[in-house]
C-alpha positions as CSV (number, residue, x, y, z in Angstrom):
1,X,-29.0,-74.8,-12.0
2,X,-25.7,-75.1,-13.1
3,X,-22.8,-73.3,-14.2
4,X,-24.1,-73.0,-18.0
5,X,-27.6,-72.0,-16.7
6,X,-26.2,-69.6,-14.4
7,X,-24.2,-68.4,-18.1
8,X,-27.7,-67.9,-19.7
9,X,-29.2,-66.7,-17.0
10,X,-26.6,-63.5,-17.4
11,X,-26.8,-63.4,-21.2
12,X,-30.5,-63.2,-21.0
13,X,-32.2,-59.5,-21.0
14,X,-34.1,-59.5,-17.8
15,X,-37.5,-57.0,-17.6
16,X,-35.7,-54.0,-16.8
17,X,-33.0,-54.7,-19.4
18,X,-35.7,-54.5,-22.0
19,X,-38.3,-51.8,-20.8
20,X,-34.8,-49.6,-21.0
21,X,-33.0,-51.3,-24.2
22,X,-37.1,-50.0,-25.8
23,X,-37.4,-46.5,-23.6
24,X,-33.9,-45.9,-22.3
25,X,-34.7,-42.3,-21.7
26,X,-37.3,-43.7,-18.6
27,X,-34.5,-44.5,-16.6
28,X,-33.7,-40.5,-15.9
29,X,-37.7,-40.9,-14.0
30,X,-36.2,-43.6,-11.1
31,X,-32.9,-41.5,-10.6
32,X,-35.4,-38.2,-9.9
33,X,-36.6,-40.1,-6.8
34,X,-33.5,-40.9,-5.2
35,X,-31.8,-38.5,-2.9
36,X,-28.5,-36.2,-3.6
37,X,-26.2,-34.3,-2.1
38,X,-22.9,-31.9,-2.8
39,X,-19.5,-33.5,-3.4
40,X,-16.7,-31.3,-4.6
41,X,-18.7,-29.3,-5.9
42,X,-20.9,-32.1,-7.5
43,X,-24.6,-32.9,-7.8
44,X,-24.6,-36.8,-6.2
45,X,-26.9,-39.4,-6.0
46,X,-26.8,-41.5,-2.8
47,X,-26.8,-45.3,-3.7
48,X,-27.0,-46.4,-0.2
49,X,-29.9,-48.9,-0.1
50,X,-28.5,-51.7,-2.7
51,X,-27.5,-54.0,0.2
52,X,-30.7,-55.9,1.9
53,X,-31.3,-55.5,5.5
54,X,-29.1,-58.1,7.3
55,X,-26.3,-58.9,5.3
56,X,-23.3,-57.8,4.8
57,X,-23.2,-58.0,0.6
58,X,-25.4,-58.4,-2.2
59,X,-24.2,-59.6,-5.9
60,X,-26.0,-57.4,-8.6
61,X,-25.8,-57.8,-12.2
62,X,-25.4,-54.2,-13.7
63,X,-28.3,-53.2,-15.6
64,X,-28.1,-53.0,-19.6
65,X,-28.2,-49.9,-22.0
66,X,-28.7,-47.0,-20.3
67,X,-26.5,-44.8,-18.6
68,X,-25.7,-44.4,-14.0
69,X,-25.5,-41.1,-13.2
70,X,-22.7,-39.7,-10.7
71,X,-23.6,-41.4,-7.7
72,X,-21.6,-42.3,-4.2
73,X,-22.9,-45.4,-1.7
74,X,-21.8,-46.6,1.7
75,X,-20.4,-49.9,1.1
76,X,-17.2,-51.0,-1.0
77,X,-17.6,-52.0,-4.6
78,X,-16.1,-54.2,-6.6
79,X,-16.9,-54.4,-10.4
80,X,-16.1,-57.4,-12.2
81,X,-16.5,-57.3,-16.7
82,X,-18.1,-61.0,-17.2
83,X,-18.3,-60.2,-20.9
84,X,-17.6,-57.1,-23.0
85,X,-16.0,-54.0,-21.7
86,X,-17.5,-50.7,-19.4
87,X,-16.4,-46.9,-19.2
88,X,-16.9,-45.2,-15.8
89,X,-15.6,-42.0,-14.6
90,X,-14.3,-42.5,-11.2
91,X,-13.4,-39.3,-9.2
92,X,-13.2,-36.9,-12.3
93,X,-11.4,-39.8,-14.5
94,X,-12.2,-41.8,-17.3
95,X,-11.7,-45.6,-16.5
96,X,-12.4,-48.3,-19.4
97,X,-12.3,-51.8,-17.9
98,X,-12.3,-54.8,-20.4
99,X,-13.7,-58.4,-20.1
100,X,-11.6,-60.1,-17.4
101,X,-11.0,-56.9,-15.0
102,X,-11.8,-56.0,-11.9
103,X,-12.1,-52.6,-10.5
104,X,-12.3,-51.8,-6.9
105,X,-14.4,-48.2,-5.6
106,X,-13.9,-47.3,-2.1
107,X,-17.1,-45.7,-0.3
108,X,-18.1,-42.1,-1.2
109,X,-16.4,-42.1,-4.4
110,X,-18.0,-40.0,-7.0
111,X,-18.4,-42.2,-10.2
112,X,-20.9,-43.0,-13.2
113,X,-21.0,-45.6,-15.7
114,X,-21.6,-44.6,-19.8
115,X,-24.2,-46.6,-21.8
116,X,-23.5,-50.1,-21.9
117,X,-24.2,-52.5,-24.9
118,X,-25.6,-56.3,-24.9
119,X,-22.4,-57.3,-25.3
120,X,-21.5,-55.9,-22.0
121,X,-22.0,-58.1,-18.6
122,X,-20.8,-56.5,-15.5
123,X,-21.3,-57.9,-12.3
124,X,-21.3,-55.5,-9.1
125,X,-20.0,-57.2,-5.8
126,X,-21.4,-54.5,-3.0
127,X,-19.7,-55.2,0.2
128,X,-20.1,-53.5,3.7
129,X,-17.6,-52.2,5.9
130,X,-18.8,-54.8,8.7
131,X,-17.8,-57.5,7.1
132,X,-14.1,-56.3,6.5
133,X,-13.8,-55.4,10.1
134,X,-14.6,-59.2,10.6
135,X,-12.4,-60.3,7.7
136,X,-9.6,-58.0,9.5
137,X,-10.1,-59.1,13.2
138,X,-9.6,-63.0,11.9
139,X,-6.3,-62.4,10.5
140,X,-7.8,-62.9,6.6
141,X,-5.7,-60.7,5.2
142,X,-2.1,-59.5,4.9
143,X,-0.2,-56.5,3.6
144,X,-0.8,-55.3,0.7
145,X,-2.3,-52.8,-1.6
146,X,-5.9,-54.2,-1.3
147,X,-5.1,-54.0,2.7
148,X,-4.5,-50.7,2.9
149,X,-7.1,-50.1,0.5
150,X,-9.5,-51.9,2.8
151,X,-8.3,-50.0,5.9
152,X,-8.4,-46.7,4.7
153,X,-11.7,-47.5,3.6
154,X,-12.7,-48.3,6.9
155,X,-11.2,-45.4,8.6
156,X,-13.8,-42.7,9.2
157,X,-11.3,-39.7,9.0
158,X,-9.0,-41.0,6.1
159,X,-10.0,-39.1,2.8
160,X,-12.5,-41.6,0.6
161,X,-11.1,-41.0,-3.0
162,X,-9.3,-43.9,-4.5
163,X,-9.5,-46.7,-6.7
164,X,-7.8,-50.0,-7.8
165,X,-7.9,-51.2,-11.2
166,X,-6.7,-54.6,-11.7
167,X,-5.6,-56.6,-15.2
168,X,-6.7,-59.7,-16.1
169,X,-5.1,-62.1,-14.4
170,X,-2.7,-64.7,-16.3
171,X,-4.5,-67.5,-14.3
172,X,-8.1,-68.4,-14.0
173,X,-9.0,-68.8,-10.2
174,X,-10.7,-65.5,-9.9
175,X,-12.8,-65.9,-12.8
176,X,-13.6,-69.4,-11.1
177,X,-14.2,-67.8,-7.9
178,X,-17.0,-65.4,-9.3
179,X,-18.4,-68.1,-10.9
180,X,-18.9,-69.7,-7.7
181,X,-20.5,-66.8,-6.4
182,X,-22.9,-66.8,-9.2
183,X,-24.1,-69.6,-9.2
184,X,-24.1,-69.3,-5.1
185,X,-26.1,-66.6,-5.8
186,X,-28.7,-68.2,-8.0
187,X,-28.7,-70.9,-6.7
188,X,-30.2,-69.9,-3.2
189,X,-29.5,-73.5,-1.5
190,X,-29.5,-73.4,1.7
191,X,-25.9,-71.6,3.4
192,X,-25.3,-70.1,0.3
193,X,-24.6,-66.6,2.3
194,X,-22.1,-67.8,4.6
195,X,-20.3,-69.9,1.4
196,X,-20.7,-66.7,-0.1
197,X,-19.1,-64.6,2.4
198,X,-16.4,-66.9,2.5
199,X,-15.9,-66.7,-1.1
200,X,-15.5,-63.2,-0.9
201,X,-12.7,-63.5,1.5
202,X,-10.8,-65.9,-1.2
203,X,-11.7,-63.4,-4.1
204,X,-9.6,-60.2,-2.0
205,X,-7.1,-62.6,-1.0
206,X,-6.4,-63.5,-4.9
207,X,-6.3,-60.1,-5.6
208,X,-3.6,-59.7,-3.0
209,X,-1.5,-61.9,-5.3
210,X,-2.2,-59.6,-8.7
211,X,0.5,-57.1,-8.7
212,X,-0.7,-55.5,-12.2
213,X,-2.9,-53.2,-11.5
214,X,-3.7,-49.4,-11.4
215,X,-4.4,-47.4,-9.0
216,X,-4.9,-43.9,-7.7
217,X,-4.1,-44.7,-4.3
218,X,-1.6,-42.3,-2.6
219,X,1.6,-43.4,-0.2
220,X,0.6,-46.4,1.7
221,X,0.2,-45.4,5.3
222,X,0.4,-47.8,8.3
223,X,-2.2,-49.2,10.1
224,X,-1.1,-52.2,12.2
225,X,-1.7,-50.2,14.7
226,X,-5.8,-50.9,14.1
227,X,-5.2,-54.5,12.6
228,X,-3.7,-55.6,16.1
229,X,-6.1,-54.3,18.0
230,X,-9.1,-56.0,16.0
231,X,-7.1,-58.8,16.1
232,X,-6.7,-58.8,20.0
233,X,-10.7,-58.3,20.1
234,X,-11.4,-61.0,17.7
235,X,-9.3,-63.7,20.4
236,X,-10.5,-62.1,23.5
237,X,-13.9,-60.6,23.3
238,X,-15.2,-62.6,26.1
239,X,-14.0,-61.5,28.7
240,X,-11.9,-58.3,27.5
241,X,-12.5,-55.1,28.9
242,X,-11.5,-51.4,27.8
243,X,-9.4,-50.9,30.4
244,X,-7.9,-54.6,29.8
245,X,-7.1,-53.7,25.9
246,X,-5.5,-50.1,26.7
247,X,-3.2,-52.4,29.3
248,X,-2.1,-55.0,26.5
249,X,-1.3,-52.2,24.4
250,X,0.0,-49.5,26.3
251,X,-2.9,-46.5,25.8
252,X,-5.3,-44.8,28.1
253,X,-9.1,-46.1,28.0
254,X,-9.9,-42.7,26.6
255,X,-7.4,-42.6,24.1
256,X,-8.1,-45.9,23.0
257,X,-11.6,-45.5,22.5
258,X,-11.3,-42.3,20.4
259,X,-8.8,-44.5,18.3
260,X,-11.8,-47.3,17.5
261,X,-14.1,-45.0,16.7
262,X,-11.8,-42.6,14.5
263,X,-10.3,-46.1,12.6
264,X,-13.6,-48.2,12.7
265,X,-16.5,-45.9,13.1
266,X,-17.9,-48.0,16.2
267,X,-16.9,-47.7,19.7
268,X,-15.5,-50.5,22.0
269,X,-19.0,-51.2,23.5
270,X,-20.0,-52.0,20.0
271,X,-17.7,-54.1,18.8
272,X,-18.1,-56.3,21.9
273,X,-21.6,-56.6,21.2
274,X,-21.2,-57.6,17.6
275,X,-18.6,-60.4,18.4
276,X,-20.7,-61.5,21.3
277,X,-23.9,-61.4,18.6
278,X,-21.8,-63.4,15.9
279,X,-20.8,-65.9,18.5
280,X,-24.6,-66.9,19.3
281,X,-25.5,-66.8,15.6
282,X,-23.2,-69.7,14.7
283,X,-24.3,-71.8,17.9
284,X,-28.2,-71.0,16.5
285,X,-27.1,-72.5,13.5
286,X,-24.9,-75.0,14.0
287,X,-26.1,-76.5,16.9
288,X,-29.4,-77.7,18.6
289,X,-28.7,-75.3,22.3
290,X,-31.5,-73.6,23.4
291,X,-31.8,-69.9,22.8
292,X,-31.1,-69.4,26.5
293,X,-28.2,-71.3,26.1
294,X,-27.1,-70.0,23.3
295,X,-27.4,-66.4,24.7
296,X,-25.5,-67.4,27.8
297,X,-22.6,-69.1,26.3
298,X,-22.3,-66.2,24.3
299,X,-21.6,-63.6,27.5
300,X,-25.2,-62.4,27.7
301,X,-26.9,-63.2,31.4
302,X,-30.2,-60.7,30.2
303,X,-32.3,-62.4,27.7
304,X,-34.8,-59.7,27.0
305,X,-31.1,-57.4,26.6
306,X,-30.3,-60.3,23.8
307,X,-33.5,-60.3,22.0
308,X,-33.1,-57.0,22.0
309,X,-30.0,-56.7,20.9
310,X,-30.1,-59.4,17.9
311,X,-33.2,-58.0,16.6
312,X,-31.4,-54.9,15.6
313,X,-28.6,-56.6,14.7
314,X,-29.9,-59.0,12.4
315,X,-33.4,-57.8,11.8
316,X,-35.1,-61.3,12.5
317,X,-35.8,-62.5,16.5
318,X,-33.5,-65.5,17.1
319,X,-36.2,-67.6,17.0
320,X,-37.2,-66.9,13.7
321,X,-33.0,-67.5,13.0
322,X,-33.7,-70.8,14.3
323,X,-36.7,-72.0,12.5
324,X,-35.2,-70.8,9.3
325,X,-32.3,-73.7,9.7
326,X,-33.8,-76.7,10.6
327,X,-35.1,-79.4,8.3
């Protein structure tokens, strides 16, 4: 497959798209079976299963002729118009994005989508907080409006209501960059999550460089304060304790761990753990250590604890992990 195929392969009405471009009025029957609840006085539908098990993103094509009810989900979305043009209401206001933007929805924002057309391609980039406290931790980003739109959005006690929309862009790299992820995305070789993920990370930092755009975020706030201390983790998560990290930067253990959890929504312990998890991943992939090994390099001494562990983590035994990379 290549980039034209990958073309087509949007253009072309999949089996959905035409069982709702014939009976668009069936598509009410599959929102009746998904779960709601109250916002602002609101009737909601909870989105919150779009992402598979495992991974920190998914890449969804949005579904032709028939209108999304109000809805909120978990994760951060980013809409991209590949052809055509979309209308959403996004927390009580009426967006219209043309071919060429992007719009960015932070979690638990109320929004729906109007009846699209053939004409109109929009391609949903779902992406969980996990991945942009990783992002974060390894220094990807710097200050900007999509940074503080990213950290408020991982903050668990910061108000989830804002938006970003962005113009097209006078250059073409982030219309390349989506079509790399495309055709990543289709074409399923072998790494194409991890290029993926990484492609991600270039998309936001792209957008960092688009200064027209609208938003209705509210007064930046600052939070270095959270960035520095992922950061610290990210270098040190060896060896680092609480106690070691409230040292460095001058808190008490107990105020320091109410400050993770507030910011992140994970406590130290957790955090650890993930680092420590991430660490063996990459030496199960990249290299040809043992899982013992691999386990012990990464700080853990208890292999049933890191079987454990990684199974909820990553839903597949490391052994399975393994297998799944070598020729």
């Amino acid at each position: 497959m290549d980039f034209h195929s990958v073309h087509q392969t949007l253009l072309e009405l999949n089996e959905r798209e035409k069982h709702y471009k014939e009976h668009p009025v069936l598509s009410q029957e599959y929102y009746q079976k998904l779960s709601k609840k109250n916002v602002k006085n609101d009737e909601v539908y909870i989105f919150d299963d779009l992402i598979p098990t495992g991974q920190n993103f998914n890449v969804v094509k949005h579904t032709r002729f028939i209108p999304v009810p109000l809805h909120v989900h978990n994760f951060i979305e980013l809409n991209y118009i590949y052809s055509g043009k979309c209308t959403q209401i996004i927390d009580g206001k009426k967006v219209t994005l043309t071919k060429g933007q992007i719009c960015l929805i932070d979690i638990s924002v109320p929004h729906s989508i109007e009846t699209t057309s053939e004409e109109d391609i929009i391609i949903n980039i779902l992406v969980k907080k996990d991945y942009f406290i990783k992002q974060l931790s390894q220094e990807k980003f710097s200050s900007s409006i999509v940074f503080d739109f990213i950290l408020n959005a991982l903050s668990e006690t910061q108000s989830h209501n804002q938006y970003i929309v962005f113009q097209k862009s006078e250059y073409d790299q982030i219309q390349l960059i989506i079509d790399q992820i495309l055709y990543e995305y289709f074409e399923k070789k072998v790494g194409n999550t991890l290029i993926i993920e990484n492609l991600i990370a270039i998309l936001f930092t792209l957008l960092v460089r688009n200064f027209n755009y609208d938003t209705n975020r509210k007064e930046k706030k600052n939070k270095e304060q959270i960035v520095n201390l992922l950061q610290y983790i990210d270098k040190h998560f060896m060896n680092l304790t609480l106690a070691d990290l409230a040292k460095r930067f001058n808190y008490t253990s107990n105020y320091l761990s109410i400050l993770l959890k507030k910011e992140t929504g994970k406590n130290f312990s957790q955090l650890i753990l993930e680092k420590k998890l991430d660490q063996a991943e990459i030496l199960l992939q990249h290299t040809e250590k043992t899982i013992q090994e691999c386990a012990e390099e990464s700080g853990f001494s208890n292999i049933t604890f890191f079987y454990e562990k990684y199974k909820n983590y990553f839903h597949k035994f490391p052994s399975q992990r393994k297998r799944s990379t070598e020729p």
